[in-house]
Each structure stands twice: as C-alpha cells, then as structure tokens.
PAZAPA-4460 file (N, C-alpha, C; in steps of 0.05 Angstrom, whole numbers, plus 32768, in hexadecimal, padded with zeros to 4 digits):
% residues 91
    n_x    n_y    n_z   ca_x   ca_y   ca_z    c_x    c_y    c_z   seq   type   mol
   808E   7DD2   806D   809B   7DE7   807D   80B8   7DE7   8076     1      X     A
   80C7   7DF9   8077   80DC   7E04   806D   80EA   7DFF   8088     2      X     A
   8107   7DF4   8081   8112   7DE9   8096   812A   7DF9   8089     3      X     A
   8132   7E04   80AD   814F   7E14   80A6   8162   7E03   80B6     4      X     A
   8179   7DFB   80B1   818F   7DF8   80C7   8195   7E03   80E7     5      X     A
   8192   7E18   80E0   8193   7E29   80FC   8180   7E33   8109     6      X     A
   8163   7E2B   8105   8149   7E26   8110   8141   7E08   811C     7      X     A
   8155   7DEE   811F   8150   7DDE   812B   8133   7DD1   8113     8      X     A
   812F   7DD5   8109   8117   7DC7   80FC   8105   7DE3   80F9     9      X     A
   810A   7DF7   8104   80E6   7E08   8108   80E8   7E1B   80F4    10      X     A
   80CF   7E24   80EE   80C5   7E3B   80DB   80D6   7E51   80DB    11      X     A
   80E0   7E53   80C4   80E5   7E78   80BE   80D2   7E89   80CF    12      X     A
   80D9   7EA1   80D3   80C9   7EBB   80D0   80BF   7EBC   80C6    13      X     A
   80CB   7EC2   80A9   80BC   7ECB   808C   80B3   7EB7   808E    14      X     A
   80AD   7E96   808B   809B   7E80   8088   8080   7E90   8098    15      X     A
   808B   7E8E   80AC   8070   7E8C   80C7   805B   7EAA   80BB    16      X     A
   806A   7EC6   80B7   8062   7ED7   80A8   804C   7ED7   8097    17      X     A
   8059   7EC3   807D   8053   7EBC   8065   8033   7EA9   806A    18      X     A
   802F   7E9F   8077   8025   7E89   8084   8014   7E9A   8087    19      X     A
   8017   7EAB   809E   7FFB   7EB2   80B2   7FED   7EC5   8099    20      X     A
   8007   7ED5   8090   7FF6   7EE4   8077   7FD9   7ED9   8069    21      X     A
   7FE3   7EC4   8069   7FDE   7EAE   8048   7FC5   7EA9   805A    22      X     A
   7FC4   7E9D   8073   7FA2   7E9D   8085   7F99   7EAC   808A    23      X     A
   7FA3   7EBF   8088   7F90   7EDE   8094   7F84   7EE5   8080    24      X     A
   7F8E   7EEB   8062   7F83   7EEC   804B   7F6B   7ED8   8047    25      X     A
   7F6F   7EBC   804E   7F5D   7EA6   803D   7F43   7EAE   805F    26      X     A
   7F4B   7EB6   8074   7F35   7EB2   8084   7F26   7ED3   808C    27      X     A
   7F2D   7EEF   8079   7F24   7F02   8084   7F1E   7F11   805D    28      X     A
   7F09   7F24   8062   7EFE   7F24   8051   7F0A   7F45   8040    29      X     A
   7EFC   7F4F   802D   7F03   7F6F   8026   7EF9   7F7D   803F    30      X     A
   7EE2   7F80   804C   7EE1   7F92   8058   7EF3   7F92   8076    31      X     A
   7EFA   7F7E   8085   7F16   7F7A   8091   7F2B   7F86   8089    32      X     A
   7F37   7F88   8073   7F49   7F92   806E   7F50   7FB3   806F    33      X     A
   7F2E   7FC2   8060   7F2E   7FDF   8061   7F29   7FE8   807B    34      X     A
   7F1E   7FDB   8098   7F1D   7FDC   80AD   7F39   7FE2   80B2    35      X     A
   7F4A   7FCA   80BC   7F62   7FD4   80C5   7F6E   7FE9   80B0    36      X     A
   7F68   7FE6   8097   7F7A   8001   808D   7F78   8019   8093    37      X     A
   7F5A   801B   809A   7F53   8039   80A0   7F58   8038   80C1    38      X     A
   7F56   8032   80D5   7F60   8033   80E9   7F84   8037   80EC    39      X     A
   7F98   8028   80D4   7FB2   8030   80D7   7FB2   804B   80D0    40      X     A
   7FA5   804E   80B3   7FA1   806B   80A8   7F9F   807B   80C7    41      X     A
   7F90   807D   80CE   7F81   808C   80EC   7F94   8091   80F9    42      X     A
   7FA4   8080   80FE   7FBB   8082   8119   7FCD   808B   8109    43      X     A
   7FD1   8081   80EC   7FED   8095   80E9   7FEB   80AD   80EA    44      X     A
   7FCC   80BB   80DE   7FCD   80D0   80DC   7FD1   80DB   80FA    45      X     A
   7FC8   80D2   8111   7FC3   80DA   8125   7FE1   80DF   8129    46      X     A
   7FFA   80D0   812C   800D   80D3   813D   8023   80D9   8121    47      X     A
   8022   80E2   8111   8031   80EC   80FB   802C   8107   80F0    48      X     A
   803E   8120   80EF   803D   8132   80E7   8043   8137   80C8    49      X     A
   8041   8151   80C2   803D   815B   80A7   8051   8155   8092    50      X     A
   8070   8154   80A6   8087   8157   809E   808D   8136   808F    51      X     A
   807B   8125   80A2   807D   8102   8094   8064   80FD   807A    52      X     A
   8058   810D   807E   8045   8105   805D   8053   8115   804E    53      X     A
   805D   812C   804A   8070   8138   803D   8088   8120   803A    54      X     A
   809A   811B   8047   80AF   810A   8044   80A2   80EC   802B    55      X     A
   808E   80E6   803F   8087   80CB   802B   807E   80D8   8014    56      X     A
   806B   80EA   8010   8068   80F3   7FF4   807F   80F5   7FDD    57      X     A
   808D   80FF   7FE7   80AA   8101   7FDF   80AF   80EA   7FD0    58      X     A
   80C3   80D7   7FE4   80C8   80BF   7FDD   80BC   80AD   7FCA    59      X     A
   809C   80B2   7FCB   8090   80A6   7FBD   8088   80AE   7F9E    60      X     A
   808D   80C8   7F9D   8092   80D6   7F81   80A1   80CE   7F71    61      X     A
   80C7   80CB   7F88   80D7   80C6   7F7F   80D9   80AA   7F72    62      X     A
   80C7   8098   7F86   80C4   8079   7F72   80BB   8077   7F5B    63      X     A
   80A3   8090   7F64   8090   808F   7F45   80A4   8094   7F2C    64      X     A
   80B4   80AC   7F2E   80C2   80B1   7F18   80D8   809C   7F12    65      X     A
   80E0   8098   7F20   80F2   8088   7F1A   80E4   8069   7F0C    66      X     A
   80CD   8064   7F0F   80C5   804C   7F01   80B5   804A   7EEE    67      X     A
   80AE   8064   7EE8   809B   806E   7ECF   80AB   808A   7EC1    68      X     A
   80A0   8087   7EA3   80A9   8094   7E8F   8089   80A8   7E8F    69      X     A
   809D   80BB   7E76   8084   80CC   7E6C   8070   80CC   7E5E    70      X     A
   8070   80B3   7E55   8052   80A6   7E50   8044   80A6   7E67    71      X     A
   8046   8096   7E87   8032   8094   7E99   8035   80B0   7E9A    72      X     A
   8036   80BE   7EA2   8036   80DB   7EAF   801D   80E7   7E9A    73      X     A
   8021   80E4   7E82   8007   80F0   7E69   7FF1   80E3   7E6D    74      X     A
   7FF2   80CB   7E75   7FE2   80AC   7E7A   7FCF   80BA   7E97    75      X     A
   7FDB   80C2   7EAD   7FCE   80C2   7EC1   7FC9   80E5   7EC2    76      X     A
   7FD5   80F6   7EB6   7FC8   810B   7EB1   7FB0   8116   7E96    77      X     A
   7FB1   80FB   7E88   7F96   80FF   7E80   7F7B   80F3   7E84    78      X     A
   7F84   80D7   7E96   7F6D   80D7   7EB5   7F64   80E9   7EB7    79      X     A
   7F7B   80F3   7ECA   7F6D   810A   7EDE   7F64   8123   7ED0    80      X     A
   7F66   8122   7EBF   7F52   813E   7EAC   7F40   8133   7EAA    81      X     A
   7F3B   811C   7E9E   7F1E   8112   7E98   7F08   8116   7EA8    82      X     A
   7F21   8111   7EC2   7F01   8102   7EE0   7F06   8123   7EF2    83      X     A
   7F12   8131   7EE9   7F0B   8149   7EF6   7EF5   815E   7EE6    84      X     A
   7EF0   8158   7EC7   7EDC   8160   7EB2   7ECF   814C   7EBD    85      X     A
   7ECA   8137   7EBE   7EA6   812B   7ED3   7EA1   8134   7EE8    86      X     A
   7EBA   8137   7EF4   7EAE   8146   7F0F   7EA1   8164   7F0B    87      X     A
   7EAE   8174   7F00   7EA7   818E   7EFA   7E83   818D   7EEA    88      X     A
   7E7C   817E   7EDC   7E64   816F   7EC7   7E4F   816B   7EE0    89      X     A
   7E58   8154   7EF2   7E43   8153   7F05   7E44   8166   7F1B    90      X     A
   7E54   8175   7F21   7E4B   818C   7F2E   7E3C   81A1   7F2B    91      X     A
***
C-alpha cells in the first residue's frame, strides 16, 4: 500500500479506486459489465437532451481529428462501404 505523508499511513483515493477497480474486474464477468452499461446508457438517455449528444458528438469528432490523419479517415470509410454493400447483398 502506498503510503502518503499526509494520510497518516492510509490509502490514496486513486489507490483505494485502483484497487476496487482491479477486484471488480477479477470478480465480475463480460456480461456484468454490458448490464450496467446499458442501464447508464438508459438513464443518460433518459435525463439528457438532444443538445448533449450533439455537444459530445462534437467534441468527440474533434478528438478524432485531431488524433488521426487522412489515411484513417480512407481506412474507416472503406469499412463502411464494404459492410454497407453486405448489408444491401443480404437484404
């Protein structure tokens, strides 16, 4: 355990954090995890309007560009041609 000076001897936050993380992972399984996701999913949608998926969309564009060049952009738009020609195939 990580000993700070000004904790008297006791655990970080981030320790204790880090920690419970680290057991919740080793003691809960995949389908645990898409449970609570889809239940946060649920409520955010529930108590969040149009104007905040817009906003995050945003933001998150803006990361995208900013951390990828115009190779990924050709990269993931010729994905998405592919699997929208399968989709169109099995329809």
């Amino acid at each position: 355990m990580a000993k700070d000076n000004n904790n008297n001897g006791k655990m970080t936050v981030e320790e204790a954090g880090r920690k419970g993380g680290e057991e919740t992972a080793r003691t809960h399984d995949r389908e645990f995890y898409e449970e609570i996701g889809k239940k946060g999913g649920e409520e955010t949608a529930r108590t969040h309007d149009k104007e905040f998926y817009e906003e995050i969309g945003q933001k998150g564009g803006e990361a995208t560009a900013k951390n990828h060049d115009k190779d990924f952009y050709e990269e993931i738009g010729e994905k998405g041609g592919k699997a929208r020609a399968k989709q169109r195939d099995d329809d």
